[in-house]
Backbone as a printed PyTorch tensor [residue, N CA C, xyz], in Angstrom:
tensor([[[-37.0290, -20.4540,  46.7050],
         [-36.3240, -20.3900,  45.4400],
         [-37.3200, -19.9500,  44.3640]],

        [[-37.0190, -19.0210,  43.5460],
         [-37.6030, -18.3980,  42.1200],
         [-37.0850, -19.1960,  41.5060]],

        [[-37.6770, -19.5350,  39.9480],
         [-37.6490, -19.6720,  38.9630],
         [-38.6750, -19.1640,  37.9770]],

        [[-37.2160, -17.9720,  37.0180],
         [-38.3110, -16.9170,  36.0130],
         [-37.6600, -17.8560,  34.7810]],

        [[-38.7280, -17.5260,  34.3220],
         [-38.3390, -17.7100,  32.4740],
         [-38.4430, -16.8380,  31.4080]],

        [[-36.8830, -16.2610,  31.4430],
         [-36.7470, -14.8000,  30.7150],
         [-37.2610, -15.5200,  29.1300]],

        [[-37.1320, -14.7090,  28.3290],
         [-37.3290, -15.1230,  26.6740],
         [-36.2130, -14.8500,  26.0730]],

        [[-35.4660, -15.5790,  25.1400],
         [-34.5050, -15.1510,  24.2980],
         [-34.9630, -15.3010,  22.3920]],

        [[-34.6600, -14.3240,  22.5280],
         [-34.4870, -14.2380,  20.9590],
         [-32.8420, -13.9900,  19.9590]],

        [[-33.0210, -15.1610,  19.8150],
         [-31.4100, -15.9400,  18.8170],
         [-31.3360, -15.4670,  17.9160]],

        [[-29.9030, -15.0240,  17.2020],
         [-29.7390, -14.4040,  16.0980],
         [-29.1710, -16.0590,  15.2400]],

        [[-29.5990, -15.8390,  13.9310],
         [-28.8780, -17.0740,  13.2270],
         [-27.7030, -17.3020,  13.4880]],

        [[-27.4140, -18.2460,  13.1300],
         [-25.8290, -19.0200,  12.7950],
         [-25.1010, -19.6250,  13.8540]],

        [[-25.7570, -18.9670,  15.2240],
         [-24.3940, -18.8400,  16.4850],
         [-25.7160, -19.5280,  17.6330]],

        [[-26.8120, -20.7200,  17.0800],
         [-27.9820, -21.1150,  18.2880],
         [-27.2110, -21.9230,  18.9220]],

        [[-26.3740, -22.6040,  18.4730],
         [-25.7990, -24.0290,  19.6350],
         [-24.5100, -23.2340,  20.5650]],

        [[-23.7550, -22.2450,  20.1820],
         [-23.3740, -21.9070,  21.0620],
         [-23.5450, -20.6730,  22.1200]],

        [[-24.9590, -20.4320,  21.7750],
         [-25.6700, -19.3260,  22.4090],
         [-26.2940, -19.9380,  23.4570]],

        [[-26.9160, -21.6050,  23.1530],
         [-27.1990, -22.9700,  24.1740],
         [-26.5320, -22.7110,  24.8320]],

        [[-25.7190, -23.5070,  24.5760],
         [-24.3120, -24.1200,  25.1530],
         [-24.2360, -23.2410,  26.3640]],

        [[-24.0730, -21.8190,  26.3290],
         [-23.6880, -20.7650,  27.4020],
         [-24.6930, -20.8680,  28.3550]],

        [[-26.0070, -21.0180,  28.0090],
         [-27.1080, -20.5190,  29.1560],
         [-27.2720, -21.5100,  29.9840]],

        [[-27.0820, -23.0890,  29.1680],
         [-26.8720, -23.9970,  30.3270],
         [-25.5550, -24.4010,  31.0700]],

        [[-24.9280, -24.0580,  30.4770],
         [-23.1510, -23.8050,  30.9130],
         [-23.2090, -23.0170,  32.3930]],

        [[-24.4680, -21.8740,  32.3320],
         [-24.3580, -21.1070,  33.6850],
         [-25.7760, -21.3220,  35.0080]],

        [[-26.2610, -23.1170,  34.1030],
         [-27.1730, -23.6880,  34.7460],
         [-28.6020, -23.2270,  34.5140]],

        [[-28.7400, -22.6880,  33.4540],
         [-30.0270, -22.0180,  33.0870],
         [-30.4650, -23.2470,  32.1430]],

        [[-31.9210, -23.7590,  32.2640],
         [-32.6940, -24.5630,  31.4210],
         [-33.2390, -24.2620,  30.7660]],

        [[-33.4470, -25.0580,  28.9840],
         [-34.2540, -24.3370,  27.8710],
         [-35.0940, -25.4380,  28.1820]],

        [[-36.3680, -24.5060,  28.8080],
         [-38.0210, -25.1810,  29.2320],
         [-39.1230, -24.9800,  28.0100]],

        [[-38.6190, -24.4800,  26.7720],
         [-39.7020, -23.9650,  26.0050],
         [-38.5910, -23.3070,  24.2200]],

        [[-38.7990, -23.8640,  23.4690],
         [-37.6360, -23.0630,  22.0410],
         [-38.8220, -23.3230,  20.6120]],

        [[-38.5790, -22.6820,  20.1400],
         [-39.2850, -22.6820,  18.6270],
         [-38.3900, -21.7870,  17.7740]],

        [[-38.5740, -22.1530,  16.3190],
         [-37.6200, -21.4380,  15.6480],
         [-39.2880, -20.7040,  14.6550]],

        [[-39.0660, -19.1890,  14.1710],
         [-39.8960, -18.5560,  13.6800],
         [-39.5670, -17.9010,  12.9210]],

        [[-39.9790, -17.3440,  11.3760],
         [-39.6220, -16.1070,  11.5160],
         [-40.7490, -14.8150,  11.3210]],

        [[-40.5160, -14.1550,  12.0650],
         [-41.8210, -12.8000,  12.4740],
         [-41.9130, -12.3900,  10.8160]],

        [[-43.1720, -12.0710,  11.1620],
         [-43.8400, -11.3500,  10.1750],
         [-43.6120,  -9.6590,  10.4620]],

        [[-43.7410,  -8.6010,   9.8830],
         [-43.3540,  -7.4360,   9.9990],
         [-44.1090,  -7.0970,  11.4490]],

        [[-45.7350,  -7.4880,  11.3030],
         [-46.5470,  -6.8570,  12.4550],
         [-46.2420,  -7.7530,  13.7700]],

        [[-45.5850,  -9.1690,  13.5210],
         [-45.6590,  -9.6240,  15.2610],
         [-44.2870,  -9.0810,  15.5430]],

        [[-43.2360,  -8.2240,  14.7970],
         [-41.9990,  -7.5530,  15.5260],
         [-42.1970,  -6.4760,  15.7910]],

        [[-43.0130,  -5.2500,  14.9670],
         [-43.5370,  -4.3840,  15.4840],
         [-44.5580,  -4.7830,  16.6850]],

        [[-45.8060,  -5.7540,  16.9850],
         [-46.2210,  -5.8920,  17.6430],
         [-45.0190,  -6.0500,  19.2640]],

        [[-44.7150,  -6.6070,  18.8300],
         [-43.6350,  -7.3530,  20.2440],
         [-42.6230,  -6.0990,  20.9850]],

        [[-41.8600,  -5.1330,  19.7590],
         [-40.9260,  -4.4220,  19.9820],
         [-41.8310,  -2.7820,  20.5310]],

        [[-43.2860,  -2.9340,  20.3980],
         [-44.1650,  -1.8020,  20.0400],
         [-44.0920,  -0.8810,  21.2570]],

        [[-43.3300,  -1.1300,  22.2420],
         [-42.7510,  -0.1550,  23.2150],
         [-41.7730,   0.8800,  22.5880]],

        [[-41.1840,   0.4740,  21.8760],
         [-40.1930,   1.3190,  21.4480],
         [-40.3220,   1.9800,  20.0240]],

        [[-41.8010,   1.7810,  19.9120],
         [-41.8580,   2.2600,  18.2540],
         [-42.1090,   4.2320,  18.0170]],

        [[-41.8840,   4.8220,  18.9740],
         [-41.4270,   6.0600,  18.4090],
         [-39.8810,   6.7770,  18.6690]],

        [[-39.0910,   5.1730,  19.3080],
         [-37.6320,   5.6540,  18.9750],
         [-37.0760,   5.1950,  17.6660]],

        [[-36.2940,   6.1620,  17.6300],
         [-35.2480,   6.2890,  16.1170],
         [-34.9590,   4.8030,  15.4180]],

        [[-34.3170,   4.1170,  16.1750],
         [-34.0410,   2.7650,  15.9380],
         [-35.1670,   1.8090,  15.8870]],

        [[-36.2490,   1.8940,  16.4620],
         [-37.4740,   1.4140,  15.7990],
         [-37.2360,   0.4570,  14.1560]],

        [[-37.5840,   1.2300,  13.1670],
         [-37.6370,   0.4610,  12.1270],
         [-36.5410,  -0.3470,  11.6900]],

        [[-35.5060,   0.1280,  11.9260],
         [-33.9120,  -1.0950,  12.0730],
         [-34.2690,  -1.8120,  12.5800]],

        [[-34.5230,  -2.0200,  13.7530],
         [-35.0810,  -3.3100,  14.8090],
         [-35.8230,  -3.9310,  13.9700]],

        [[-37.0360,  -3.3710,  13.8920],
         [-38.0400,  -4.1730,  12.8060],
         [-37.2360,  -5.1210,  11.8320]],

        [[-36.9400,  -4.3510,  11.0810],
         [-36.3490,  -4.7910,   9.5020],
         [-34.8670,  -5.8830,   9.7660]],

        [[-34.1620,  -5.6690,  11.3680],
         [-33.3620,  -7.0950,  11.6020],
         [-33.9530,  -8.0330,  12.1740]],

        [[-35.1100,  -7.6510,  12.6610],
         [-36.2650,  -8.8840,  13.3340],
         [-36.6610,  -9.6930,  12.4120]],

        [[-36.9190,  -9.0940,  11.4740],
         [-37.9230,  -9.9210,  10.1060],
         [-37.0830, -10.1610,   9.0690]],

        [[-35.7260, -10.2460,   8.8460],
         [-34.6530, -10.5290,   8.1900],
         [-33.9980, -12.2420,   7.8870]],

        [[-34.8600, -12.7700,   9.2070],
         [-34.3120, -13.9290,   8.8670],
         [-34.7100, -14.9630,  10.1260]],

        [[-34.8700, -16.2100,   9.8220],
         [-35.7820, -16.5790,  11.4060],
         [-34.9150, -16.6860,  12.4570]],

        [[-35.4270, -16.6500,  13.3530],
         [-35.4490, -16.3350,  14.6560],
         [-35.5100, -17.7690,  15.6820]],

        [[-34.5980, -17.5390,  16.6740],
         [-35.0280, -19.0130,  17.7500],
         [-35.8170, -18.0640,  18.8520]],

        [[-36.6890, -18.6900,  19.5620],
         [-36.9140, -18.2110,  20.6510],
         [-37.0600, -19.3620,  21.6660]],

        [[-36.7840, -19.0010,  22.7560],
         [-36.7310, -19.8330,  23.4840],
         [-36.9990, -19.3830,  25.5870]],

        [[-37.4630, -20.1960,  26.0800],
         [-37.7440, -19.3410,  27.3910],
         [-36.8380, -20.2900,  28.5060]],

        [[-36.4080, -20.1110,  29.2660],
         [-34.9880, -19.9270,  30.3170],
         [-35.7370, -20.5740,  31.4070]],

        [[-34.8280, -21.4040,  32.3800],
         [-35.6110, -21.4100,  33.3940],
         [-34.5130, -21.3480,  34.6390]],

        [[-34.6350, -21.0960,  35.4090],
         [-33.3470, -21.2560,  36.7260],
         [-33.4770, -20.3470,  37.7340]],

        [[-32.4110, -20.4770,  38.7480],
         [-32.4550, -19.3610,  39.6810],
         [-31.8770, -18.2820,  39.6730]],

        [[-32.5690, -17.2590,  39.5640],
         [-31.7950, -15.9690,  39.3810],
         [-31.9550, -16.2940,  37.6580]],

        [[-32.0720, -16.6900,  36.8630],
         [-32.6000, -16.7590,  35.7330],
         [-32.4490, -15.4780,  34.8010]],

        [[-33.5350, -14.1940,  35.2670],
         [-33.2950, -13.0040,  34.3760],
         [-32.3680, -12.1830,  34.4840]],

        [[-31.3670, -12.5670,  36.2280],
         [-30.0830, -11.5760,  36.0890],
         [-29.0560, -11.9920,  35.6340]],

        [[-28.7550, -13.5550,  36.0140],
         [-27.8340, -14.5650,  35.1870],
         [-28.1040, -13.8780,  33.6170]],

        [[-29.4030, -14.2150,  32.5570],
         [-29.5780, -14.2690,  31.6860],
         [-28.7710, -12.7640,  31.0490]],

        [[-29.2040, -11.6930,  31.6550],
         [-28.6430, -10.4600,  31.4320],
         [-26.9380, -10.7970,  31.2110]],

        [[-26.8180, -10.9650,  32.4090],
         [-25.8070, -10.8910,  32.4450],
         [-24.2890, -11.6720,  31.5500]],

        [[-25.0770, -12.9550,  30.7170],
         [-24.4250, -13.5400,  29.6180],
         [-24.5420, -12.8660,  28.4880]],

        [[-25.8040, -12.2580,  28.2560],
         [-25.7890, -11.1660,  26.9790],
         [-25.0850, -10.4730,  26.8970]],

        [[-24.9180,  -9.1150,  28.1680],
         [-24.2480,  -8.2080,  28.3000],
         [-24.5620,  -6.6500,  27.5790]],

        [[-24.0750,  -5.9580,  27.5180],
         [-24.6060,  -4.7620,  27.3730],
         [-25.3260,  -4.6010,  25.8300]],

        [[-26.4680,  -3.8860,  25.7990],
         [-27.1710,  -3.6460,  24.6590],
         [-26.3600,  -3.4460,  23.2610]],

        [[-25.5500,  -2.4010,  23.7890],
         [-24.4850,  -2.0910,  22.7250],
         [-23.2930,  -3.1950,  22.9680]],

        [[-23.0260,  -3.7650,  22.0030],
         [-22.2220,  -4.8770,  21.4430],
         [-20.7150,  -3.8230,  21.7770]],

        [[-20.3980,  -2.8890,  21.3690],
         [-19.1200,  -2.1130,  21.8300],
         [-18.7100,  -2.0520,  22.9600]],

        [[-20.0290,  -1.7560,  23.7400],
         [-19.7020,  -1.6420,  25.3960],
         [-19.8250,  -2.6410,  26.2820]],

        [[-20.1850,  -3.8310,  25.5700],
         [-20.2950,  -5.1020,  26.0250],
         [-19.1460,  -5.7220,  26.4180]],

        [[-19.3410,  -6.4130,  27.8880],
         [-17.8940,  -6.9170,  28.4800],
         [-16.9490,  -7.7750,  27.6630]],

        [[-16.1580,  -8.5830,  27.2970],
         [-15.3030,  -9.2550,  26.6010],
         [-16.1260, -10.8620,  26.9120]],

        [[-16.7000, -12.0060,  26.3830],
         [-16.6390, -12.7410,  26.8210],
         [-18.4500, -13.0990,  26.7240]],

        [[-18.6960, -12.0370,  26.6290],
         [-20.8970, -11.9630,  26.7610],
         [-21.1810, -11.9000,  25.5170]],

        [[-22.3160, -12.7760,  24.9920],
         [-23.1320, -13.1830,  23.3800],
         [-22.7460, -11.8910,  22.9470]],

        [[-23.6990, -11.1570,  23.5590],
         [-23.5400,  -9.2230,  22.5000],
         [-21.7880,  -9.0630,  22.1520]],

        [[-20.8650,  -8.8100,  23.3310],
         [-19.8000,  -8.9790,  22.5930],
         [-18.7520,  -9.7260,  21.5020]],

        [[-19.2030, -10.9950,  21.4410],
         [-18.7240, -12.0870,  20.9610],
         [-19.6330, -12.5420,  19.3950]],

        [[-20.6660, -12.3460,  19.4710],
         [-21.7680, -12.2390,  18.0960],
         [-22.1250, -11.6870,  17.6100]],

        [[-22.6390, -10.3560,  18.4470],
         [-23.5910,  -8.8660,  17.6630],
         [-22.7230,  -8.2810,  16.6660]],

        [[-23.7230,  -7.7880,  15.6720],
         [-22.9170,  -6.7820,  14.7400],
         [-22.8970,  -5.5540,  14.8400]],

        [[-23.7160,  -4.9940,  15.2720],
         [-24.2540,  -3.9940,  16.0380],
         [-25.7100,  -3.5500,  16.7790]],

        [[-25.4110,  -2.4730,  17.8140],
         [-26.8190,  -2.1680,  18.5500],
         [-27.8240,  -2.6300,  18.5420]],

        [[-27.8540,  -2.9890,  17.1700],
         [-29.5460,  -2.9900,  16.7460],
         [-29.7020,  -4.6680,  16.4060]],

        [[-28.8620,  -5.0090,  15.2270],
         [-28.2900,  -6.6040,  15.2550],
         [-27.4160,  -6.8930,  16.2240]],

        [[-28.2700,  -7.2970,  17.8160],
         [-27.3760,  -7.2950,  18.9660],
         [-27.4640,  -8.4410,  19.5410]],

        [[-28.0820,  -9.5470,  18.4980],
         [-27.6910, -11.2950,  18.5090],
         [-28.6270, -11.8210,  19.4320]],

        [[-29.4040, -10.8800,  20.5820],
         [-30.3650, -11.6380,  21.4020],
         [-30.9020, -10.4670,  22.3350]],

        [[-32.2860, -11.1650,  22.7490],
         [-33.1100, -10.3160,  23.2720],
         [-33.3330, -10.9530,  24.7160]],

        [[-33.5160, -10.4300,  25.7690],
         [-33.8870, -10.5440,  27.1340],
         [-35.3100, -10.0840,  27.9950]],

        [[-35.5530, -10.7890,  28.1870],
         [-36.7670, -10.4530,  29.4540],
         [-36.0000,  -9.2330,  30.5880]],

        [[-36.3140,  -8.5010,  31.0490],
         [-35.8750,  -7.4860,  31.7910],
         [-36.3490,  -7.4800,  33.1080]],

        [[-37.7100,  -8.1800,  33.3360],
         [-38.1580,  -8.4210,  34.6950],
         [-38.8060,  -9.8240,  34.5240]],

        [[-39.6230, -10.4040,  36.1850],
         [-40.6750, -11.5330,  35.6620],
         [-41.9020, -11.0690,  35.2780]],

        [[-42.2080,  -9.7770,  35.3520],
         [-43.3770,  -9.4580,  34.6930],
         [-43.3390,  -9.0420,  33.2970]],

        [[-42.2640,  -9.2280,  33.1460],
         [-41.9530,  -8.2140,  31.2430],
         [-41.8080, -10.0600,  30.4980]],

        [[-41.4740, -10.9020,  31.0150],
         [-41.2050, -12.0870,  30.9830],
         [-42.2670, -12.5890,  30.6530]],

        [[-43.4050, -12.7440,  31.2470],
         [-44.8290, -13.7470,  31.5170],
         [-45.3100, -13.1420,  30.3680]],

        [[-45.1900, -11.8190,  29.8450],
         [-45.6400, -11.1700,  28.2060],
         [-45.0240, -11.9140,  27.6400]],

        [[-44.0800, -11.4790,  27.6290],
         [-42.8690, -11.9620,  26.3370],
         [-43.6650, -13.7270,  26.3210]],

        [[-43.3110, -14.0230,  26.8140],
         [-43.9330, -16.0830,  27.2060],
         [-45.2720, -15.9760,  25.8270]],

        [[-46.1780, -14.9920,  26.8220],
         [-47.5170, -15.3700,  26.4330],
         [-47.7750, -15.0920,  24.8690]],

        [[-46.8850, -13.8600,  24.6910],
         [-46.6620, -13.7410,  22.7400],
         [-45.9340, -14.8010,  22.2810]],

        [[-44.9990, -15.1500,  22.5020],
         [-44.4970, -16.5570,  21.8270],
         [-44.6460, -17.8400,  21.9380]],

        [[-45.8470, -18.0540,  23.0870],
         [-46.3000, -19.5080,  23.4740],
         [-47.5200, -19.1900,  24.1450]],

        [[-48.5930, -19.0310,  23.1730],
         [-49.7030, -18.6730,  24.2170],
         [-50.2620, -19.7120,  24.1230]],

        [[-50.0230, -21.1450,  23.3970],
         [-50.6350, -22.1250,  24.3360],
         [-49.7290, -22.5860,  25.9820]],

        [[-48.9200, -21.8590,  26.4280],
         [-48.2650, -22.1470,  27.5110],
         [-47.4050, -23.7310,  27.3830]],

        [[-47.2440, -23.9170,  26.2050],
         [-46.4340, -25.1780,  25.9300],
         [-44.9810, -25.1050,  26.4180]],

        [[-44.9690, -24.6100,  27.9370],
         [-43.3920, -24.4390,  28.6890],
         [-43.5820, -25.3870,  29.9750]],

        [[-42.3730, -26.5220,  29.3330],
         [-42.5270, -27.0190,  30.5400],
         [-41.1380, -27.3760,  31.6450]],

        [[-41.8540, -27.4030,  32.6440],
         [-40.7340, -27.2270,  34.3570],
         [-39.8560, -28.6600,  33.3740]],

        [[-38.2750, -28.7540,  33.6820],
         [-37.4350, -29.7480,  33.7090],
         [-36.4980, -29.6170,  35.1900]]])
């Protein structure tokens, strides 16, 4: 048995029932802090994508207002996790998944995902690099 711990990043207003869902589908919050980024740790964090278009939108809804983050723990964990978000774009997002049900759009798309366990153990180590995540 795996257990990954994707990262989520919470959009305001909607954290308890953004909870509610991940352990609803048996996923554990092993690790949460509420923040809000400074311009350079969202550019730092998002800095894969900083010569696409949407770049500075991202930025400027990252640093708009604080932020939960929090790291996941379970089996199957980062495809479960995907798979409650749902598609990037909030339009094309299934009926029923955070992005469809919260996002405002693309860019304000209510939460962020780990994509693998190696894109994961980053994501972790920028938002908890004292490793303050612990197994429940």
């Amino acid at each position: 048995m795996f257990w990954h711990k994707p990262l989520k990043l919470l959009a305001k207003n909607v954290i308890g029932k953004i909870y509610d869902r991940f352990e609803s589908a048996g996923l554990k919050i092993v690790a949460s802090r509420m923040a809000h980024l400074s311009q350079r740790e969202a550019e730092q964090f998002y800095g894969v994508h900083k010569d696409r278009p949407f770049f500075k939108d991202l930025v400027s809804f990252m640093i708009s207002g604080p932020v939960m983050i929090q790291v996941l723990e379970g089996e199957g964990a980062i495809a479960k996790n995907r798979d409650l978000m749902g598609a990037t774009d909030p339009k094309k997002a299934d009926k029923g998944t955070i992005r469809a049900d919260f996002a405002d759009s693309i860019d304000a798309n209510a939460v962020h995902g780990s994509d693998a366990p190696e894109t994961a153990a980053v994501e972790v180590a920028f938002f908890f690099p004292g490793m303050n995540v612990f197994n429940r």
